[in-house]
C-alpha positions, 0 to 999 in steps of 0.5 A: 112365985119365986124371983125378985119382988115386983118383977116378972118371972123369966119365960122361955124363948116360946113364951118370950115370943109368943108374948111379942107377937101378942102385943104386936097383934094387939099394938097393931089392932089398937093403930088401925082402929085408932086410925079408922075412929079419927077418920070417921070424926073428922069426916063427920060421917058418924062411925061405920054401920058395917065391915069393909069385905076383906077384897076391898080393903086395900082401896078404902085404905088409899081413899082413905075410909074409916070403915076399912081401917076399922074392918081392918084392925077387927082383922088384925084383932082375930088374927094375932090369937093365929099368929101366936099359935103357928109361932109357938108350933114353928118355936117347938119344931124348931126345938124338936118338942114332937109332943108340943108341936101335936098339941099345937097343931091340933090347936091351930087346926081346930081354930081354923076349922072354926073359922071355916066353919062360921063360914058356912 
């Protein structure tokens, strides 16, 4: 590892953005489910026994309902790993790197699958 001690490497614009959007999805995740844990403090209730379905989630946020910001951050949580993939797919296309945009897209379609997939 070359560079000057203590420092980190210089990343590419890819692996720069990429990182921000994993720390973005990790900074959001961590927020919500920071949110939902002193709502279920103070509410006294004791923490949520199961997940907010995805439909109702907007409702329990206005109410507000720690269930749903915790159900929410878990979403936020599974989805960055997502996000991070389809960003790195729209960087190498925009860089016209046909080899790393195959590569990526077989990577995105096999998550989704998965998740379609766990579905069933």
């Amino acid at each position: 590892m070359s560079g000057t001690p203590g420092r980190l490497p210089r990343t590419d614009g890819v692996g720069r953005a990429t990182r921000y959007v994993l720390l973005a999805g990790i900074a959001c995740s961590v927020a919500l489910m920071a949110v939902g844990l002193v709502l279920a403090l103070v509410s006294g209730d004791g923490l949520p026994r199961g997940v907010v379905p995805l439909a109702d989630v907007p409702r329990g946020l206005a109410e507000p309902d720690a269930a749903a910001y915790l159900s929410l951050g878990l979403v936020a949580l599974i989805a960055t790993p997502f996000l991070r993939v389809a960003g790195a797919l729209t960087a190498f296309a925009r860089q016209g790197d046909r080899r790393y945009v195959a590569v990526t897209a077989i990577v995105l379609a096999v998550m989704c699958l998965s998740v379609a997939l766990g579905r069933v």
